[in-house]
Steps between C-alpha positions, in 0.01 A plus 500: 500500500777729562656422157152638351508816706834575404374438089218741545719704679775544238266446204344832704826723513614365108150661372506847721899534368346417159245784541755749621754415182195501300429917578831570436610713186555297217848612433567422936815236482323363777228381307702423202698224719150392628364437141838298424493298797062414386628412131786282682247299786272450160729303281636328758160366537391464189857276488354276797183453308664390207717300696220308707317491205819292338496277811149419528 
């Protein structure tokens, strides 16, 4: 149960940080390095699918 709190905790904090880059000027390098590090997370991910998908 604690494992779950933590989650919804962190999943919490990830989307307010998310919000806050979001309202940031596009040109902010803060946000820049934010939208690198989303296109990153998303093709490693799309590589796991593919991969699981190979395995299954």
């Amino acid at each position: 149960m604690k494992l779950r709190g933590w989650a919804i905790t962190a999943g919490l904090g990830a989307a307010a940080g998310a919000v806050a880059v979001m309202m940031m000027p596009r040109q902010n390098p803060a946000r820049k390095l934010a939208a690198k590090a989303a296109n990153k997370v998303e093709d490693l991910a799309w590589k796991v699918e593919d991969r699981m998908n190979q395995m299954g």
